[in-house]
C-alpha positions as a Markdown table, in Angstrom:
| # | Residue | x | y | z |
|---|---|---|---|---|
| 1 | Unk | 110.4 | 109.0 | 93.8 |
| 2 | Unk | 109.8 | 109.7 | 97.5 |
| 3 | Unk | 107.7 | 113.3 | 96.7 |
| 4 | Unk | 105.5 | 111.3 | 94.4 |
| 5 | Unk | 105.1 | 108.6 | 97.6 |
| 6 | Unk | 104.3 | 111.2 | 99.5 |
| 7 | Unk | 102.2 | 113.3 | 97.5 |
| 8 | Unk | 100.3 | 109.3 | 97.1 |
| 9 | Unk | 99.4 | 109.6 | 100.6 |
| 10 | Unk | 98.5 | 112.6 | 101.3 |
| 11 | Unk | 96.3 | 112.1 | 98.2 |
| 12 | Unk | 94.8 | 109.0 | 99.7 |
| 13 | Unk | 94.5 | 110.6 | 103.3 |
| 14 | Unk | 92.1 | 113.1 | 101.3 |
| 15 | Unk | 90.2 | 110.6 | 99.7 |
| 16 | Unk | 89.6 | 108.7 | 103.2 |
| 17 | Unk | 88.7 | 112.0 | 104.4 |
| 18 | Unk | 86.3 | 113.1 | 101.4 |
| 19 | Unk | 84.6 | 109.8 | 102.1 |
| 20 | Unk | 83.9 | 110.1 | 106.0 |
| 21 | Unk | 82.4 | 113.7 | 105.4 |
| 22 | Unk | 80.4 | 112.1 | 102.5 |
| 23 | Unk | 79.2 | 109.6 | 105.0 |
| 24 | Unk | 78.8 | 112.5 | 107.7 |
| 25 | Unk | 76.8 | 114.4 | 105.4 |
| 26 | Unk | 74.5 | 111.5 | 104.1 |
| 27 | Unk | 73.6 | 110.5 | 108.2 |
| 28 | Unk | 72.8 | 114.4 | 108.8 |
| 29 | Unk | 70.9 | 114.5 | 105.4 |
| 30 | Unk | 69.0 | 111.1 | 106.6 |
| 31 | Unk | 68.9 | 112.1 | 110.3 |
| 32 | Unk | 70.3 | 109.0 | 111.3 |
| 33 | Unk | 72.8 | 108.3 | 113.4 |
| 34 | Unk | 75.9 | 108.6 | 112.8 |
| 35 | Unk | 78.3 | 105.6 | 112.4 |
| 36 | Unk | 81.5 | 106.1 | 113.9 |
| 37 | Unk | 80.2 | 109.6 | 115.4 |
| 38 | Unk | 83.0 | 109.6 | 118.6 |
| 39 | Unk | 86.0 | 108.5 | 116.1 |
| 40 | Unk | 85.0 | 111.5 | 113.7 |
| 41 | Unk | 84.6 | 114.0 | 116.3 |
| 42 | Unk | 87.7 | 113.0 | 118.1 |
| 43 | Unk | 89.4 | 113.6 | 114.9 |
| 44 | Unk | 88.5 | 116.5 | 114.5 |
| 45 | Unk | 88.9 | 118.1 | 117.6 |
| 46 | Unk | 92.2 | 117.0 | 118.1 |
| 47 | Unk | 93.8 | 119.4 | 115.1 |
């Protein structure tokens, strides 16, 4: 019961991660700003 927890939030890690990039995507696609821009980056430069 704790693998299927786990494998839960890494599953819904993804899906808040599929929907930032969908969001990232849609501002570059729109050429508006991006909302949250600094949080995003900072995310991603800190891997």
């Amino acid at each position: 019961m704790a693998e299927y927890r786990r494998i839960s939030g890494a599953v819904s890690i993804f899906c808040d991660m599929q929907q930032t990039l969908s969001v990232l995507f849609q501002s570059i696609e729109k050429n508006t700003p991006i909302p949250y821009e600094n949080e995003v980056l900072s995310i991603l430069t800190d891997q």
